[in-house]
MOPAC internal coordinates of N, CA, C and O (Angstrom, degrees):
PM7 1SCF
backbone

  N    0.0000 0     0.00 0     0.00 0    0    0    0
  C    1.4639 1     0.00 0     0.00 0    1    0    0
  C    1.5270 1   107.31 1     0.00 0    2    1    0
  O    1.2310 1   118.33 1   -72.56 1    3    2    1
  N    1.2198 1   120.79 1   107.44 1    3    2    1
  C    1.3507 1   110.93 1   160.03 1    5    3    2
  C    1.4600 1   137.82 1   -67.39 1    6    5    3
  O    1.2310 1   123.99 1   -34.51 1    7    6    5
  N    1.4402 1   109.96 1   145.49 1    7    6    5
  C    1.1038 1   114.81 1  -175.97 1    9    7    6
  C    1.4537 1   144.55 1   -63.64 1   10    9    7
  O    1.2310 1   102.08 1   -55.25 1   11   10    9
  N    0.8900 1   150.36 1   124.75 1   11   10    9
  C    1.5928 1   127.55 1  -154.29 1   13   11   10
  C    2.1342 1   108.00 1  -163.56 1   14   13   11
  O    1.2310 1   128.06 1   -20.90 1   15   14   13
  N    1.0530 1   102.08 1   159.10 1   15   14   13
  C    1.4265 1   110.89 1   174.08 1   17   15   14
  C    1.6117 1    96.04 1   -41.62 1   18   17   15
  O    1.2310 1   119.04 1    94.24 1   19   18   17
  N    1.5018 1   119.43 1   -85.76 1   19   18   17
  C    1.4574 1   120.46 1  -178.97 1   21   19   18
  C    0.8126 1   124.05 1   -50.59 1   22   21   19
  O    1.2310 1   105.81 1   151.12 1   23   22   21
  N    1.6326 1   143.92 1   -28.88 1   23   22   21
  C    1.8107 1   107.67 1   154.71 1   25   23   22
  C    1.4221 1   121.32 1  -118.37 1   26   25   23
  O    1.2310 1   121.09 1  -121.02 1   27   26   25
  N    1.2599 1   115.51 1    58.98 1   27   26   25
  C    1.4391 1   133.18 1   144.17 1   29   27   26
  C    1.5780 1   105.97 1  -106.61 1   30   29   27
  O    1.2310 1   119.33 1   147.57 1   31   30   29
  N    1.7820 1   118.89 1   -32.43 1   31   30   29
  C    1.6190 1   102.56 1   163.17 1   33   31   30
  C    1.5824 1   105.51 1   -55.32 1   34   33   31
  O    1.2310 1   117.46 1   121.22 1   35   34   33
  N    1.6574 1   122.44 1   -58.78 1   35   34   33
  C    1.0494 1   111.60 1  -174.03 1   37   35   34
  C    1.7824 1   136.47 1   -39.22 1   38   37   35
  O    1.2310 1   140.54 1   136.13 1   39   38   37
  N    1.2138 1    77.76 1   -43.87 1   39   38   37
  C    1.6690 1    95.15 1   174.68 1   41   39   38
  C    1.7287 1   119.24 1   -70.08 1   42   41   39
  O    1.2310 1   120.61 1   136.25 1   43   42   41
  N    1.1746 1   116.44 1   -43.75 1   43   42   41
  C    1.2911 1   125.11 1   162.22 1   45   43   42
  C    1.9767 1   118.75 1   -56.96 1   46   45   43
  O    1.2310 1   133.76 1   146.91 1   47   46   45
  N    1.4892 1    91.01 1   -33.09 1   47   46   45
  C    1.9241 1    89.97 1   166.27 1   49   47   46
  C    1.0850 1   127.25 1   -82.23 1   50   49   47
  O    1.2310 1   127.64 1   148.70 1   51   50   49
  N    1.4635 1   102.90 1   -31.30 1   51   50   49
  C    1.7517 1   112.35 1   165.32 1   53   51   50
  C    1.2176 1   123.56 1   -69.32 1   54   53   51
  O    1.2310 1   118.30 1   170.11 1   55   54   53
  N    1.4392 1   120.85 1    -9.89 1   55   54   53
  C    1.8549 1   122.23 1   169.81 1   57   55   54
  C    1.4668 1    89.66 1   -99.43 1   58   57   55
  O    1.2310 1   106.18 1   123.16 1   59   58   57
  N    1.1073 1   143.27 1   -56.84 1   59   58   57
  C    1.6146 1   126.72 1   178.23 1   61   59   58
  C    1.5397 1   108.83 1   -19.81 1   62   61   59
  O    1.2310 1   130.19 1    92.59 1   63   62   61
  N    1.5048 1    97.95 1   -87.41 1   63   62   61
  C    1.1290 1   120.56 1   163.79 1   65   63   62
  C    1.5732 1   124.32 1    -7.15 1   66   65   63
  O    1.2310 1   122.17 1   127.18 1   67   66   65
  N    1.3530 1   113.46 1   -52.82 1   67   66   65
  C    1.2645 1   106.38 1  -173.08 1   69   67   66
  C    1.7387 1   102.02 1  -100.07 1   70   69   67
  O    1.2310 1   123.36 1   155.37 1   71   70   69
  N    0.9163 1   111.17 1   -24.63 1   71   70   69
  C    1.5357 1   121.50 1   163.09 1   73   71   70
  C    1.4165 1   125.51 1   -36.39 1   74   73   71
  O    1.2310 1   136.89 1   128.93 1   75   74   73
  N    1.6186 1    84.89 1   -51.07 1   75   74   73
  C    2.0846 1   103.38 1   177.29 1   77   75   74
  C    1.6811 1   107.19 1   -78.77 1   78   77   75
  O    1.2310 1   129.55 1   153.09 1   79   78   77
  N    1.1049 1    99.20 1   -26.91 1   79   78   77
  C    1.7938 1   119.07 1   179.86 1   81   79   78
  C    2.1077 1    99.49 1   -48.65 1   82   81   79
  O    1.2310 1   136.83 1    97.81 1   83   82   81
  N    1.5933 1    85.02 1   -82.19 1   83   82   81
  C    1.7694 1   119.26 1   173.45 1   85   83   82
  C    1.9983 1   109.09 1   -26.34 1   86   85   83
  O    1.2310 1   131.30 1   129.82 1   87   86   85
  N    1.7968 1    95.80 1   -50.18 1   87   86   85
  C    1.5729 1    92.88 1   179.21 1   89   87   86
  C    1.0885 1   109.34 1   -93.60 1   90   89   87
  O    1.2310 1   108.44 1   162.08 1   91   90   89
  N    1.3909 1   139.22 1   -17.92 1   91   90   89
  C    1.8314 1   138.25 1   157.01 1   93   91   90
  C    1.6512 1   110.36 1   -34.48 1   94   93   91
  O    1.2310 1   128.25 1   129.39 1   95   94   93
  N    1.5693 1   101.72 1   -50.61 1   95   94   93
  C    2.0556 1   107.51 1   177.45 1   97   95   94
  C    0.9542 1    94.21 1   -89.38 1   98   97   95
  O    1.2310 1   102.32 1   141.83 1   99   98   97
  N    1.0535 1   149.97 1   -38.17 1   99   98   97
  C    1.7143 1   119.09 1   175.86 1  101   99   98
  C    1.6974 1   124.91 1   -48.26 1  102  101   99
  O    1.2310 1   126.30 1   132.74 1  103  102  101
  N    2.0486 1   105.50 1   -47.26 1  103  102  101
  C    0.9676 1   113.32 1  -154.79 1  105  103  102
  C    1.9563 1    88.69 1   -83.63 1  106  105  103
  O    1.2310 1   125.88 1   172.98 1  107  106  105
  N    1.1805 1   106.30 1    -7.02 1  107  106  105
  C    2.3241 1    99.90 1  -176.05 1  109  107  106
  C    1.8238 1    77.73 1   -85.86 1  110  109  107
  O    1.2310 1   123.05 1   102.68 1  111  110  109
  N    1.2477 1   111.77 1   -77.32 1  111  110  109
  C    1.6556 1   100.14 1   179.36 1  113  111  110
  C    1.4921 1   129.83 1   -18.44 1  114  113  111
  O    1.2310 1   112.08 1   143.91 1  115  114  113
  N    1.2839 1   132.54 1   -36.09 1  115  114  113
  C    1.0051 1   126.90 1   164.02 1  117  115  114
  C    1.9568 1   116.12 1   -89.26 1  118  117  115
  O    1.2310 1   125.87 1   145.57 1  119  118  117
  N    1.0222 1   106.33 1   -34.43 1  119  118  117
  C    1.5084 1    99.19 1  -164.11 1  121  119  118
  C    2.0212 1    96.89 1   -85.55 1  122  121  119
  O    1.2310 1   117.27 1   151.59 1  123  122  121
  N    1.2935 1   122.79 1   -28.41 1  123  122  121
  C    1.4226 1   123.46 1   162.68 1  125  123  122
  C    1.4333 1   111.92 1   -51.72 1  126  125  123
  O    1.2310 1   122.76 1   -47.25 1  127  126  125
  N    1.7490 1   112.32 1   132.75 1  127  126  125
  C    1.0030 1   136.72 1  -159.91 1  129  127  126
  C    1.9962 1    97.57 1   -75.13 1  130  129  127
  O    1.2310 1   113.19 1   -17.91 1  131  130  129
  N    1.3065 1   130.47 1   162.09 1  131  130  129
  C    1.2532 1   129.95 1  -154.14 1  133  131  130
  C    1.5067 1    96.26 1  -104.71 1  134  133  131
  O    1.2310 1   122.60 1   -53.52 1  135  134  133
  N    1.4239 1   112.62 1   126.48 1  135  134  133
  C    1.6525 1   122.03 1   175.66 1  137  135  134
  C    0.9609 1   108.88 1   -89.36 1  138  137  135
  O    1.2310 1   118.62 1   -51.23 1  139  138  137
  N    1.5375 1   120.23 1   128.77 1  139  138  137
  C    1.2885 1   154.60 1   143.00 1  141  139  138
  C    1.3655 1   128.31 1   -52.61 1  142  141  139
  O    1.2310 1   115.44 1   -68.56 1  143  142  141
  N    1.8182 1   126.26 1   111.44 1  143  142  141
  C    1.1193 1    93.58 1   179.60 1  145  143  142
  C    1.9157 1   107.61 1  -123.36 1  146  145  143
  O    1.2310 1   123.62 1   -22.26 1  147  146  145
  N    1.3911 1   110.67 1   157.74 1  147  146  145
  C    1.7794 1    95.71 1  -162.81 1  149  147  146
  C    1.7371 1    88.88 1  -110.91 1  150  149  147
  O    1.2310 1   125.57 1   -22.15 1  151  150  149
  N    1.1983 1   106.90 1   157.85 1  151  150  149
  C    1.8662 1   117.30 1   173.82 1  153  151  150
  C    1.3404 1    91.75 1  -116.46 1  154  153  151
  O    1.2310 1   110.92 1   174.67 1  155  154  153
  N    1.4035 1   134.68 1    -5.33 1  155  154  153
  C    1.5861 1    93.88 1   177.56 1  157  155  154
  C    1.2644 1   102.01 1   106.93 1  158  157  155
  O    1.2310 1   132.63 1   -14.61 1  159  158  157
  N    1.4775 1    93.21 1   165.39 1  159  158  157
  C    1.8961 1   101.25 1  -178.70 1  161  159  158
  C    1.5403 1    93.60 1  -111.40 1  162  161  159
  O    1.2310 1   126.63 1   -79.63 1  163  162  161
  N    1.4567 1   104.85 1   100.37 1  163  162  161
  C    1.5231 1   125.35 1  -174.19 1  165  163  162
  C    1.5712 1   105.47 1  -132.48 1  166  165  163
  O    1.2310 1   119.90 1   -27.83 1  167  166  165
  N    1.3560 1   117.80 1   152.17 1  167  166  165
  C    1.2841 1   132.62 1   176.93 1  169  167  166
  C    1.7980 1   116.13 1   -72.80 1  170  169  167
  O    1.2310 1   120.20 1    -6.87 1  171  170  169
  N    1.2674 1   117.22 1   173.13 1  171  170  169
  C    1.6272 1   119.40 1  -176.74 1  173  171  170
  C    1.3479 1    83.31 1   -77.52 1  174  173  171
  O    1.2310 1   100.45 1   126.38 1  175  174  173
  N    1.2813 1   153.06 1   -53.62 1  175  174  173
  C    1.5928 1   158.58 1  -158.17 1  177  175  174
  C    1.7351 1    93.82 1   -61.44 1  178  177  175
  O    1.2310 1   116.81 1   124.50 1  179  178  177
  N    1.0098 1   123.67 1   -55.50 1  179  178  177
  C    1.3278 1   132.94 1  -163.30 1  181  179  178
  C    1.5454 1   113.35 1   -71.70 1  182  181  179
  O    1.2310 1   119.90 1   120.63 1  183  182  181
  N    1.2698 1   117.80 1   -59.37 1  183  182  181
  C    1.3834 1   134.28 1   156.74 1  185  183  182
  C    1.2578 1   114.53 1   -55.83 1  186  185  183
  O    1.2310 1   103.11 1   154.70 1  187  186  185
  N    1.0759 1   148.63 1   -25.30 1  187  186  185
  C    1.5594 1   144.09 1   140.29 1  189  187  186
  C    1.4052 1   111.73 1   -59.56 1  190  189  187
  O    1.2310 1   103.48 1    78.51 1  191  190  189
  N    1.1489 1   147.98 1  -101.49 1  191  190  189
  C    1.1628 1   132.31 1   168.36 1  193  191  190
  C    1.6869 1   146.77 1    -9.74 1  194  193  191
  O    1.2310 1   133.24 1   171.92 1  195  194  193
  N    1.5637 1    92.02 1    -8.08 1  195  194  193
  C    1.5297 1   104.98 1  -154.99 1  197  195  194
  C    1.7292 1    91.23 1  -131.49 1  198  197  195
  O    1.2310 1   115.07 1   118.67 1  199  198  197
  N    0.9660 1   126.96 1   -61.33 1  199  198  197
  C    1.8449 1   127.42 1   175.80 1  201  199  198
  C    1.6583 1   101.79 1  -104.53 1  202  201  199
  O    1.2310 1   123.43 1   177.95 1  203  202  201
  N    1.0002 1   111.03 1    -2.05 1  203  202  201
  C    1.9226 1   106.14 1   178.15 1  205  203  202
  C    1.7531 1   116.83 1    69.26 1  206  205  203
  O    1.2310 1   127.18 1  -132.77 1  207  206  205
  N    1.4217 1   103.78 1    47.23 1  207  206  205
  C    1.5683 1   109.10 1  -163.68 1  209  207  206
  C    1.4616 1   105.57 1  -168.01 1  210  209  207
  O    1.2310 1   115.31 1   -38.11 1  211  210  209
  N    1.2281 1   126.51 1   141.89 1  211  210  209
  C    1.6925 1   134.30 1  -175.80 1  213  211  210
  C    1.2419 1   108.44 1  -153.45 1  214  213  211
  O    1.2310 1   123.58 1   -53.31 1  215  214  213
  N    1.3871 1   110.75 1   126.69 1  215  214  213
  C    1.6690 1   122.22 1  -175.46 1  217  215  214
  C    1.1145 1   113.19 1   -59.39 1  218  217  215
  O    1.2310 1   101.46 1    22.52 1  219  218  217
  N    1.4527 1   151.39 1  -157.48 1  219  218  217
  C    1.6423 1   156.57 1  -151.89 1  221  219  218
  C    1.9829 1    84.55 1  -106.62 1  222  221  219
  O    1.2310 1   130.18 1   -43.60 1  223  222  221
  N    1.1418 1    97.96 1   136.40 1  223  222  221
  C    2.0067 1   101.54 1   159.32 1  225  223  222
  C    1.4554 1   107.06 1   -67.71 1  226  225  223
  O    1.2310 1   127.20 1   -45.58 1  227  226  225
  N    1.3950 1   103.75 1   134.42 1  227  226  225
  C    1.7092 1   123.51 1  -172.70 1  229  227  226
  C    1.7943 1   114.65 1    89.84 1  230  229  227
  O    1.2310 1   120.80 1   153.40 1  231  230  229
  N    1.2032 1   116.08 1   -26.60 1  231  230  229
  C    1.4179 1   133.67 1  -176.17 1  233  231  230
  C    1.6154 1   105.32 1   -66.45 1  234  233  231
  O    1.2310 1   116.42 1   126.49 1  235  234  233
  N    1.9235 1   124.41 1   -53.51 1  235  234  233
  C    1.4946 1    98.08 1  -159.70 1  237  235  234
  C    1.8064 1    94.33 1   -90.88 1  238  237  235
  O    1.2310 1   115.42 1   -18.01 1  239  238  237
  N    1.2744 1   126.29 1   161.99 1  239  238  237
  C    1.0090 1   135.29 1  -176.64 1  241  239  238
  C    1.3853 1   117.32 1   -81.55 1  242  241  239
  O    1.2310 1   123.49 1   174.03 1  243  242  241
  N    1.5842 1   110.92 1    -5.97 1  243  242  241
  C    1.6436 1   111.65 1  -161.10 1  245  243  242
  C    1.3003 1    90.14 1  -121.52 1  246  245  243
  O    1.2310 1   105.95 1  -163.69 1  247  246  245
  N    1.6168 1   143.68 1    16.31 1  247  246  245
  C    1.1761 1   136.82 1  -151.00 1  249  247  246
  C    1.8808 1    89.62 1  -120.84 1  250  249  247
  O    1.2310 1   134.13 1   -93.81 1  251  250  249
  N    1.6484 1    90.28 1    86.19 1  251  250  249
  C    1.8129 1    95.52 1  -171.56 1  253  251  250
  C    1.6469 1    90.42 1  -129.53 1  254  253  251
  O    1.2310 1   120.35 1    -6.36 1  255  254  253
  N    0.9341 1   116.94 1   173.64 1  255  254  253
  C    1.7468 1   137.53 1   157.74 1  257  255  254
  C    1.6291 1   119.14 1  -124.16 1  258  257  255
  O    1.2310 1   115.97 1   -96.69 1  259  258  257
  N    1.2096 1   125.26 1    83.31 1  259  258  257
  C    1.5004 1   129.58 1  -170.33 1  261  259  258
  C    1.4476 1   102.79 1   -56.29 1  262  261  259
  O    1.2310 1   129.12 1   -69.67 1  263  262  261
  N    1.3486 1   100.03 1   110.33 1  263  262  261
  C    1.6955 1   110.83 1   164.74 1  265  263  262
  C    1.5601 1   121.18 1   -69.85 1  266  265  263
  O    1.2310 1   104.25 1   -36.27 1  267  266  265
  N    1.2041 1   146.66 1   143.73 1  267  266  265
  C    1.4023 1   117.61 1   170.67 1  269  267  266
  C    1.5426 1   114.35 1  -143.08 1  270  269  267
  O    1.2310 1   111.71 1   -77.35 1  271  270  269
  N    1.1896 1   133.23 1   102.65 1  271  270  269
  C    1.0935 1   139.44 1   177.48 1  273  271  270
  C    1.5773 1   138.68 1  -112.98 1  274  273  271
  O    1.2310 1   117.04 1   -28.24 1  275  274  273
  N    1.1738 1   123.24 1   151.76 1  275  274  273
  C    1.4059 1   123.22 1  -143.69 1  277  275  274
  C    1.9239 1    93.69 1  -138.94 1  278  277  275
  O    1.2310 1   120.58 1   -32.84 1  279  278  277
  N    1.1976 1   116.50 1   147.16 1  279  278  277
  C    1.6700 1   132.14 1   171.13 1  281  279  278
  C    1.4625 1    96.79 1   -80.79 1  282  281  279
  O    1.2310 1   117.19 1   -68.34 1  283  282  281
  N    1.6637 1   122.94 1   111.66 1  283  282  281
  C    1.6069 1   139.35 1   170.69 1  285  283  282
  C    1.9454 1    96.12 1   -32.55 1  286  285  283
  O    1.2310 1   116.92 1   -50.24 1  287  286  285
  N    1.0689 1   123.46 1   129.76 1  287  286  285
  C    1.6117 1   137.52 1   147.51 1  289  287  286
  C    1.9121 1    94.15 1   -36.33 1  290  289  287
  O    1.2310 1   114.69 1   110.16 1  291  290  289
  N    1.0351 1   127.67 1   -69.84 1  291  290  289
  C    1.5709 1   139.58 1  -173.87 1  293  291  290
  C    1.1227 1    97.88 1   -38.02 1  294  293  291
  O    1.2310 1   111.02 1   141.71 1  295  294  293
  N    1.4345 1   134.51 1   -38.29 1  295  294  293
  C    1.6838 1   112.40 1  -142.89 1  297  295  294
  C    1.6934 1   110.50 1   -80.20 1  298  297  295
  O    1.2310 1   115.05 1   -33.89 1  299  298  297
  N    1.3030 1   126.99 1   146.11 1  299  298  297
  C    1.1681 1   138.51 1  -163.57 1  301  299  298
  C    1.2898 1    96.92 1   -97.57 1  302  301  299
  O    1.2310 1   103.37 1   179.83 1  303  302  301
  N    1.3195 1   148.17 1    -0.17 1  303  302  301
  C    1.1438 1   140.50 1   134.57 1  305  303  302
  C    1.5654 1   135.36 1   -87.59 1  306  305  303
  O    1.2310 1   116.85 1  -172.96 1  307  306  305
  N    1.6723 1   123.59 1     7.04 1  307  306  305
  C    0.7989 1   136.90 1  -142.47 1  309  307  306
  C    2.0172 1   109.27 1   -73.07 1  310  309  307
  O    1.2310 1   121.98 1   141.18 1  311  310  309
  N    1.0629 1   113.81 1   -38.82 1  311  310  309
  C    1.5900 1   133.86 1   143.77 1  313  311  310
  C    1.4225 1   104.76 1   -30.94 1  314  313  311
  O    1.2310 1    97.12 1    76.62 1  315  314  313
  N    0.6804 1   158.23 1  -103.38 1  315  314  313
  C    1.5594 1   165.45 1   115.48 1  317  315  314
  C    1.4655 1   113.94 1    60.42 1  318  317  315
  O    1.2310 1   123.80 1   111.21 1  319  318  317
  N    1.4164 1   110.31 1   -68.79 1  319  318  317
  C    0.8768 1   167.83 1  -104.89 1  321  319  318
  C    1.9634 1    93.06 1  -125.86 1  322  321  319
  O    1.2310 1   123.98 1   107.05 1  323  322  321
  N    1.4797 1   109.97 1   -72.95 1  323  322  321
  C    1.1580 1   122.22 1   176.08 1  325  323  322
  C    1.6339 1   101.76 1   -62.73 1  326  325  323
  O    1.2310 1   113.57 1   142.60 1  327  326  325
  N    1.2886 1   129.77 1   -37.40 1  327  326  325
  C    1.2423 1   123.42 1  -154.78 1  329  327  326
  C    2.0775 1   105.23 1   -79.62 1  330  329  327
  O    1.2310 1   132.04 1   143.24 1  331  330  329
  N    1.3149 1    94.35 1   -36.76 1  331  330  329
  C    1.2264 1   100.67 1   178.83 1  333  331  330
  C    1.3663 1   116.47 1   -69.11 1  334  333  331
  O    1.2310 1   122.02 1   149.26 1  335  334  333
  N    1.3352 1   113.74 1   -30.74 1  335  334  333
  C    1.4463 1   115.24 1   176.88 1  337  335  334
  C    1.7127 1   114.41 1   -66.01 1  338  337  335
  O    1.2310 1   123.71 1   142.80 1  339  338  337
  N    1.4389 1   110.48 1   -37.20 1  339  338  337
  C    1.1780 1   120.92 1   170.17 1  341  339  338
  C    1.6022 1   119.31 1   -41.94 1  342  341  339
  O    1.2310 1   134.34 1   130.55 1  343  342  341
  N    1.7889 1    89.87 1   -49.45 1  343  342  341
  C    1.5744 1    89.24 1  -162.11 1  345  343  342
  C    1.5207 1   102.43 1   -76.71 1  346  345  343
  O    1.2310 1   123.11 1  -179.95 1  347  346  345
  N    1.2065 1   111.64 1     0.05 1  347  346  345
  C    1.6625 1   114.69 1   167.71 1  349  347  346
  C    1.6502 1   137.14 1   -83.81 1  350  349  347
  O    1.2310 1   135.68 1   171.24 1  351  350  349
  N    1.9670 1    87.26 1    -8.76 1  351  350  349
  C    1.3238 1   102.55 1  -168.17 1  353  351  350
  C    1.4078 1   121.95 1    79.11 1  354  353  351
  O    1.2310 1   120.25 1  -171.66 1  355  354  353
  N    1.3041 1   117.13 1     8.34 1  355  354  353
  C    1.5981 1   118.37 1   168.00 1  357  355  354
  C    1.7405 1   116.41 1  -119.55 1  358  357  355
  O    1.2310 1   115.14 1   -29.56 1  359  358  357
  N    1.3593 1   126.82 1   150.44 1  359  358  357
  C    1.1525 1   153.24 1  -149.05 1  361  359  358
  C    1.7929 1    97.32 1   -94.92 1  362  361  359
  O    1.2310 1   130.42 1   -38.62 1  363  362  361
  N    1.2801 1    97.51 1   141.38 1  363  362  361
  C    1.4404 1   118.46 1   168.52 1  365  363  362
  C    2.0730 1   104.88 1   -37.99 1  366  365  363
  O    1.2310 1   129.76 1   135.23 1  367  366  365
  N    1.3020 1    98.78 1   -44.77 1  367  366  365
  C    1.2622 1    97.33 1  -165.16 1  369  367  366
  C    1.7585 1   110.13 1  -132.44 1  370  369  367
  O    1.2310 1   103.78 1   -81.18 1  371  370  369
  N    1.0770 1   147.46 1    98.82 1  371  370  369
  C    2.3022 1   157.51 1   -87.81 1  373  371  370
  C    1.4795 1    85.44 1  -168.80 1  374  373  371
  O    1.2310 1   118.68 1   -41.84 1  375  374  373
  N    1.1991 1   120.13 1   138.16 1  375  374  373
  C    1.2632 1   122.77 1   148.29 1  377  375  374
  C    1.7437 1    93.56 1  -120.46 1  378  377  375
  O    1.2310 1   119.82 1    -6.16 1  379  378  377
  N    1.5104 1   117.96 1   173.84 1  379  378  377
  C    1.2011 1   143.08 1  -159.17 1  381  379  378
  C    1.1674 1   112.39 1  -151.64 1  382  381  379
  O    1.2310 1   119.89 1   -67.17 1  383  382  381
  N    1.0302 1   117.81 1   112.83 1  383  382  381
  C    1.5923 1   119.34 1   160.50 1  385  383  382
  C    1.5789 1   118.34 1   -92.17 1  386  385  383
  O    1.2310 1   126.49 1   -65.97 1  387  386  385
  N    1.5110 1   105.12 1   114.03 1  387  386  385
  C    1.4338 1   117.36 1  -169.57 1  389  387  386
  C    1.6445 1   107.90 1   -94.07 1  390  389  387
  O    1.2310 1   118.90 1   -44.87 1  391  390  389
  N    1.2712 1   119.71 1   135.13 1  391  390  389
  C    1.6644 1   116.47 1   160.54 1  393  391  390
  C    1.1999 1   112.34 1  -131.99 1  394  393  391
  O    1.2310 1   116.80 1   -15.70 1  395  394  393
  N    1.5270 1   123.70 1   164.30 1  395  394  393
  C    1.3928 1   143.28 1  -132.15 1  397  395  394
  C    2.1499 1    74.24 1   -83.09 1  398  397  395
  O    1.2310 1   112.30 1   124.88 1  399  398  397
  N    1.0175 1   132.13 1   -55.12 1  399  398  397
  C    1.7540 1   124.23 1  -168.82 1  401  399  398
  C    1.1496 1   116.98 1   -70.70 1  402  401  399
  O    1.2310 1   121.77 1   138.36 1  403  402  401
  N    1.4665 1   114.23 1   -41.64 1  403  402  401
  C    1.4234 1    95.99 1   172.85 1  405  403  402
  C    2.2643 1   118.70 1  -139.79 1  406  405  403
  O    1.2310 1   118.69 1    16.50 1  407  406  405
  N    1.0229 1   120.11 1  -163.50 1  407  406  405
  C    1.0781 1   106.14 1   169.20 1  409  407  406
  C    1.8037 1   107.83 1  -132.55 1  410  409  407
  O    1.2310 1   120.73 1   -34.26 1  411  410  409
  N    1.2915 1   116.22 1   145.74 1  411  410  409
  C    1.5477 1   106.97 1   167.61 1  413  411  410
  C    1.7575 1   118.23 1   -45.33 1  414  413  411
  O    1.2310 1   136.62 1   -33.52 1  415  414  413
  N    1.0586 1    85.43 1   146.48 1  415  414  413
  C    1.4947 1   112.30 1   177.81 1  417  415  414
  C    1.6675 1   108.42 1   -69.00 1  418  417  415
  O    1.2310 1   114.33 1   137.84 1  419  418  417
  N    0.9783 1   128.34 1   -42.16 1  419  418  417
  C    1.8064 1   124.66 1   157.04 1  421  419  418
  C    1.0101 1   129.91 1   -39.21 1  422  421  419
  O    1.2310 1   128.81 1   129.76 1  423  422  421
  N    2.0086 1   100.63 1   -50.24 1  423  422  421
  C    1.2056 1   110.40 1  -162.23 1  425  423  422
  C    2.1944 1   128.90 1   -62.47 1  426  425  423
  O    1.2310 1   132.10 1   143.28 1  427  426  425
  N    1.0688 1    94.24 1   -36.72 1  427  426  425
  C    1.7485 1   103.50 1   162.85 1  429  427  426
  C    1.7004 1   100.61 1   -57.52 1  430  429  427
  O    1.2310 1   116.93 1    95.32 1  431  430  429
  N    1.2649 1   123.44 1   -84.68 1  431  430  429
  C    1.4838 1   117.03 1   178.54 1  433  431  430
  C    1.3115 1   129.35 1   -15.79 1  434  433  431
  O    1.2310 1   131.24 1   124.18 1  435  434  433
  N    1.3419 1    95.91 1   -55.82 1  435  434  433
  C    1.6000 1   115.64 1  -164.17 1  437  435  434
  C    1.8166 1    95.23 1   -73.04 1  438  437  435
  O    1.2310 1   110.53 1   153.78 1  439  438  437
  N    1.2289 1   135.41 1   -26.22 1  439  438  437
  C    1.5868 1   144.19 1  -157.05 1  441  439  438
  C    1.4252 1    93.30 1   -93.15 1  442  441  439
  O    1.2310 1   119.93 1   124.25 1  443  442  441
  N    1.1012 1   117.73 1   -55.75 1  443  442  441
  C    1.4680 1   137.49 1  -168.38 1  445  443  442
  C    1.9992 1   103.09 1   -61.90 1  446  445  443
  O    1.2310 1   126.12 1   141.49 1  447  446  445
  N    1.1422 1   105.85 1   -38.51 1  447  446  445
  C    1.9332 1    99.60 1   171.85 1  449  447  446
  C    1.7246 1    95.55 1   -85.51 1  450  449  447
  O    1.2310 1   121.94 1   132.12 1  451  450  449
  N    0.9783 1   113.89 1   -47.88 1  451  450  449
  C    1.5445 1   118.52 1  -164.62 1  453  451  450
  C    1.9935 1   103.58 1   -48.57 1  454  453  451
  O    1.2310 1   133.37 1   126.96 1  455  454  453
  N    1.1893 1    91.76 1   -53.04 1  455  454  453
  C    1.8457 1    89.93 1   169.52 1  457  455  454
  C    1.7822 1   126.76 1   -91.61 1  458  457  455
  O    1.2310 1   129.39 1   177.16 1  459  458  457
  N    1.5364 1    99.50 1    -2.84 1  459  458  457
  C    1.6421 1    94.83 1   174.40 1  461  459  458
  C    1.6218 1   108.18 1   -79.49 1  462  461  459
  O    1.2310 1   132.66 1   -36.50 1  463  462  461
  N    1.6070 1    93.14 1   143.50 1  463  462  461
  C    1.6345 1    95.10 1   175.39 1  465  463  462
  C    1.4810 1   102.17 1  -106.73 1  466  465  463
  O    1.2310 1   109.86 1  -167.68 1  467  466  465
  N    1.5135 1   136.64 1    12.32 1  467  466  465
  C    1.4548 1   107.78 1   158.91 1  469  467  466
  C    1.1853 1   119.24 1  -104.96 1  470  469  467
  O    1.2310 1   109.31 1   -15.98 1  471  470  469
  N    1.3152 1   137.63 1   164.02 1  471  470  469
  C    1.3044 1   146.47 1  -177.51 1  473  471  470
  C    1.5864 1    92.59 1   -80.47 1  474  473  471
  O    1.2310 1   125.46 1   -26.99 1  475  474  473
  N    1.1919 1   107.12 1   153.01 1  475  474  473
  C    1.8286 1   120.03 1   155.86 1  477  475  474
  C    1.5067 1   101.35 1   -55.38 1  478  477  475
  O    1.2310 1   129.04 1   -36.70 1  479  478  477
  N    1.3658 1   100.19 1   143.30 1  479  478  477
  C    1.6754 1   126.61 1   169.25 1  481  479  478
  C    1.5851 1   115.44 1    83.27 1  482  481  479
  O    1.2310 1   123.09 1   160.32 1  483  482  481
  N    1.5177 1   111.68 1   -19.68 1  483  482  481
  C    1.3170 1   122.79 1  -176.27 1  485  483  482
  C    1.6320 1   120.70 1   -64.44 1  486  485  483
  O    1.2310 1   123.83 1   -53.85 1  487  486  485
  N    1.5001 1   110.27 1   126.15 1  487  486  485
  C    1.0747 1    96.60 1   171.05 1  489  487  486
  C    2.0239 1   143.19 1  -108.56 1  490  489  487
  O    1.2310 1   123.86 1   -44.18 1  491  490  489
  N    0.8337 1   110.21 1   135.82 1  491  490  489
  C    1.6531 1   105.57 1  -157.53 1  493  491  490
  C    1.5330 1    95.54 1  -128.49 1  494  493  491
  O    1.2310 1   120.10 1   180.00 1  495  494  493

C-alpha cells in the first residue's frame, strides 16, 4: 500500500476513532453500577467442584452433610423409646445437619436413646 497524505489521514482517524471507542468502555465501566454474582446455597464440596474454589471451613453457612436417622420398626423398646424422644421434642425419625465446626445439639441425645437397649425405670 502506498503511502500518501489520504491514507495516513485515514489511518490516523481510524486510531482516533478507536481511541474515543477504548475511553467510551472505560468511562460505562466506571460509571456502571458493580455486579454481583450469587452461587447459591451450596456446600464447600459443591462450590469446589462446580467454580473450582471453597470459602474458609466453618465460614459458609450451607456447608452441612444431613444425617438422617430413624428408631428400627424391630426394636423391643421402641414405645419407650418414642415417648422419651417426645418429651425432648424430637420425632421417631430427625435428620441433622452436621458441619466440619460443630455438631447439633440433639444430635448426641438423640444417638444415645437410638442405641440404648434399656427402657427408663428398668432394672438390670
Amino acid at each position: 500500500i502506498p503511502v500518501n497524505d489520504n491514507n495516513l489521514c485515514m489511518l490516523l482517524l481510524l486510531l482516533l476513532l478507536l481511541l474515543l471507542l477504548l475511553l467510551l468502555l472505560l468511562l460505562l465501566l466506571l460509571l456502571l453500577p458493580q455486579v454481583f454474582n450469587s452461587y447459591g446455597f451450596k456446600s464447600n464440596g459443591e462450590l469446589l467442584l462446580s467454580y473450582g474454589f471453597c470459602p474458609p471451613a466453618g465460614s459458609n453457612p450451607h456447608d452441612a452433610a444431613a444425617l438422617h436417622f430413624c428408631l428400627p420398626a424391630g426394636d423391643p423398646w421402641l414405645q419407650a423409646k418414642q415417648q422419651a424422644l417426645e418429651q425432648r421434642g424430637m420425632q421417631s425419625s430427625e435428620s441433622f445437619a452436621v458441619r466440619m465446626d460443630r455438631l447439633p445439639a440433639q444430635l448426641v441425645p438423640y444417638l444415645a436413646l437410638l442405641c440404648s437397649a434399656a427402657a427408663v425405670g428398668s432394672t438390670g
